[in-house]
Every structure is written in structure tokens, then in C-alpha cells.
N, C-alpha and C positions, 0 to 999 in steps of 0.2 A: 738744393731745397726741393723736397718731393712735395707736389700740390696732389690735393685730392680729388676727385673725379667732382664733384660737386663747385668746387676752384676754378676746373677746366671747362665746365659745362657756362658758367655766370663769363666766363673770358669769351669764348667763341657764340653764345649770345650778345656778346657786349659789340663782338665784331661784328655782328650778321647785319647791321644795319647801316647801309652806305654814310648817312651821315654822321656817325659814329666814329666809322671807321677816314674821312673825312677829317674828322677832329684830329684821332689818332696821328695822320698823316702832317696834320699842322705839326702838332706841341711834337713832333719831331725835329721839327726846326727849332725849336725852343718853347720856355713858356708863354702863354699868351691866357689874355684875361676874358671873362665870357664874353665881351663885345668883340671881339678879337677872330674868337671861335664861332661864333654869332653869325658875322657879314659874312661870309660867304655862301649862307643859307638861307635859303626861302620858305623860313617859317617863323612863328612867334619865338619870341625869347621864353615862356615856360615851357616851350616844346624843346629849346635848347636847352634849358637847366632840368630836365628831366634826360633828356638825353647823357647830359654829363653828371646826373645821378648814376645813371646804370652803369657808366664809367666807373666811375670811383668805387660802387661797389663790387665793381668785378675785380678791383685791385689794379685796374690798367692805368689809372691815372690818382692821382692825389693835387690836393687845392691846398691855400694859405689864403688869408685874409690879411690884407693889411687894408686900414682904414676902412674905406667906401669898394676898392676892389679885392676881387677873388680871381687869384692865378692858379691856373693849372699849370700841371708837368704830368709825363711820362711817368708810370715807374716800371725800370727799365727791367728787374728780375720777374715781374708779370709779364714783358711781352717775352724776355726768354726762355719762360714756362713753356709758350706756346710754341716758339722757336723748337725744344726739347720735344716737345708731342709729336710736330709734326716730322722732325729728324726721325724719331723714331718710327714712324707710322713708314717714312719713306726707304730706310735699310729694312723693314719687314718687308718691303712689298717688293724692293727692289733685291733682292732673296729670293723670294719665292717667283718669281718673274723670270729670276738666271734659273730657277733650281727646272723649270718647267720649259725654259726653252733650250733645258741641256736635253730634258728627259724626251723633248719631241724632237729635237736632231738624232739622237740613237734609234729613235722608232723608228725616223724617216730610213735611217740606214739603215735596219733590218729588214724593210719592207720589200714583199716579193715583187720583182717588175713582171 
């Protein structure tokens, strides 16, 4: 699945925020429901269901309602968009990194003593 720049922009805003990325780190262990995700933070509960707004719309998480609670989960081909980005970004750089410390070992050994 190719996400679009605009996809990957609401994902790595959605991470930029410790407690966010916090959350993330929980509903990795499983689902868990906003009081869940909640206690471990030191702030109000609509600071946490705004938080796990931007979640859901960045695509990283999805919620169900049953009854009176609301569970979260992971969804797991949102974090390996990110996975994909950043693999990529990493064989670019680590490319150009080998291509540049080939090119400065040859200069070294041209270089007149």
C-alpha cells in the first residue's frame, strides 16, 4: 500500500508527541481502553481523548465501542508505512554514505605526500 505524503505527514505528527507516542508504546502490548491509556499520564482525560483523536486520524490507531467503553488497537499497516519510509530514507543515506567514503579513500590515495 503506497500512503501519500500528506498520510505520512498526520503519522510522524501523530508521533512527534511523547505522549502519544506513549500510547502507541502501550496498545502494543494490546488493546486497552482510554482509562487504560489514561493512568499513566499527568493530564486531564480531554487532553487524552484529544490526544487519541490525532491518533486515529493519522490512521495509527482505531477504537470500538462496546457499551459505556471505547478500546483502542494499533493499526498495524499505519506503523509499517512508517516502518517503509523510514527503511527507505535509511538504504538512501546509507548509499550515499558508502558512495562518498569510497570516493574519499581514492582521493586519499591519490593525494601527493
Amino acid at each position: 500500500m503506497m500512503e501519500s505524503q500528506a498520510d505520512l505527514d498526520r503519522m510522524f505528527h501523530a508521533l512527534s508527541d511523547r505522549s502519544r507516542r506513549g500510547m502507541i508504546d502501550r496498545l502494543g502490548r494490546g488493546p486497552a481502553s482510554v482509562t487504560e491509556l489514561a493512568a499513566p499520564l499527568a493530564v486531564a482525560l480531554p487532553t487524552v481523548m484529544k490526544h487519541l483523536q490525532v491518533l486515529e486520524e493519522s490512521g495509527l490507531v482505531f477504537s470500538e465501542k462496546s457499551g459505556r467503553v471505547r478500546t483502542y488497537r494499533l493499526q498495524q499497516d499505519a506503523l509499517a508505512a512508517v516502518e517503509r519510509w523510514v527503511e527507505q530514507r535509511k538504504i538512501q543515506w546509507t548509499t550515499t554514505f558508502d558512495r562518498l567514503n569510497h570516493f574519499l579513500a581514492n582521493e586519499t590515495e591519490t593525494l601527493p605526500e
